[in-house]
N, C-alpha and C positions, 0 to 999 in steps of 0.2 A: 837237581831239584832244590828247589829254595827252601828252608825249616820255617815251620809255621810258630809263631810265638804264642801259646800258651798259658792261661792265665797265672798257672803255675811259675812261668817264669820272670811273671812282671811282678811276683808278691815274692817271689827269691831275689829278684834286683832290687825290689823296695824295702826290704828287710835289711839287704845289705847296706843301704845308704843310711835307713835308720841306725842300725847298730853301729857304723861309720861313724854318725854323728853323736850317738850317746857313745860310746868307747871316749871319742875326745874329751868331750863334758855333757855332766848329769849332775842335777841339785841333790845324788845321793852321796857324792862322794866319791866312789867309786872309780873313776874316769883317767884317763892319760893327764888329763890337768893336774888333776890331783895329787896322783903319782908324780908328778913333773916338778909342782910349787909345792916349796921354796924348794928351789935347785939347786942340789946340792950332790958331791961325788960320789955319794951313792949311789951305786948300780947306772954310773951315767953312762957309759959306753954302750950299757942296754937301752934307758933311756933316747940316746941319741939312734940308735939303730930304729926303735918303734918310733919315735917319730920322723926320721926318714919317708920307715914305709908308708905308715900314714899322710904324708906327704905326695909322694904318686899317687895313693890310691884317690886322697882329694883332686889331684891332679887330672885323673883320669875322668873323676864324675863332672868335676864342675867344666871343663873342656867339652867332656860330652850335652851338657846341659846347654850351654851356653851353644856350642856348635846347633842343638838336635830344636830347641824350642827359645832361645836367643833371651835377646833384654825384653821385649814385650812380653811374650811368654813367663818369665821369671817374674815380671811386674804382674802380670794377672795374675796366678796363680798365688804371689803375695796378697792382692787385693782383695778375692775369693776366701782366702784363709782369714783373712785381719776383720770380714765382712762378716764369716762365721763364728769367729769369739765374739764381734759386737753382738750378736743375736746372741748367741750365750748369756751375756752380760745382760740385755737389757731382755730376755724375759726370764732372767734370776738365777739360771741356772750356772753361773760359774762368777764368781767376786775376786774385783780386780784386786785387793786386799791380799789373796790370794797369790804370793809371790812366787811361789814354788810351782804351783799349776798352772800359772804364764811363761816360765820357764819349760815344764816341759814340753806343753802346747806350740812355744817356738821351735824348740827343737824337732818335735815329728812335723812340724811344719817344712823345715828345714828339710830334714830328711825326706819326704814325702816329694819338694818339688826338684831333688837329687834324684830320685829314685826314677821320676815322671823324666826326670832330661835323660838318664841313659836310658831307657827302656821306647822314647818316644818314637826312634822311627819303626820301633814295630809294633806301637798303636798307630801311629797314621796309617803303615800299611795293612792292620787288619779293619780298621775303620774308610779309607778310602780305596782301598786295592792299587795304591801308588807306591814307589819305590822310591827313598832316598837313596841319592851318591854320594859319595865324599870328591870333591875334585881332586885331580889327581896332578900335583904340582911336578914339576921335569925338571 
């Protein structure tokens, strides 16, 4: 029996890609970057271990992104987003001046079209009743 994907679990994938991408960097500080610069032997064998992982783990989303909804995909869904802060911007509601809320607007931006690539073939398959395969190399 096939598992049915749940809205529940595409807002658990999209959370995690968010949180993926603020963990690296966030304009509050807080972030693997931050911890990271200026590099120094501070706790770097920890350092070098968490960015490792976080290394597969981008490894994994952006492979799956790029596999699940490709470069077209990734360009709309960019286009969609950049379309939606213009409309922000021009009926007033968000000022480009505003460096720090174009930051993080990139970022869930980021996150969000992460989250859409691992998560998508099971919106296509609840949206069209089709199946994705991965080919199987020999």
């Amino acid at each position: 029996m096939v598992s049915k994907m749940k809205t529940g679990g595409f807002l658990l994938r999209w959370l995690f890609a968010i949180l993926l991408v603020l963990i690296t960097y966030n304009p509050s500080s807080y972030s693997f970057y931050h911890w990271l610069w200026p590099l120094t032997n501070d706790q770097l064998p920890l350092k070098i271990l968490a960015g490792l992982v976080m290394l597969v783990v981008y490894i994994i989303f952006i492979r799956a992104t790029f596999r699940s909804i490709g470069i077209l995909g990734i360009v709309l869904a960019s286009a969609v987003s950049v379309t939606i802060v213009w409309l922000f911007i021009d009926q007033g509601w968000m000022n480009l001046d505003n460096t720090t809320a174009i930051k993080w607007i990139v970022l869930i931006v980021l996150g969000t079209i992460l989250g859409i690539g691992i998560s998508w073939s099971h919106i296509r398959r609840k949206l069209t009743g089709q199946f994705d395969t991965d080919d199987i190399e020999e």
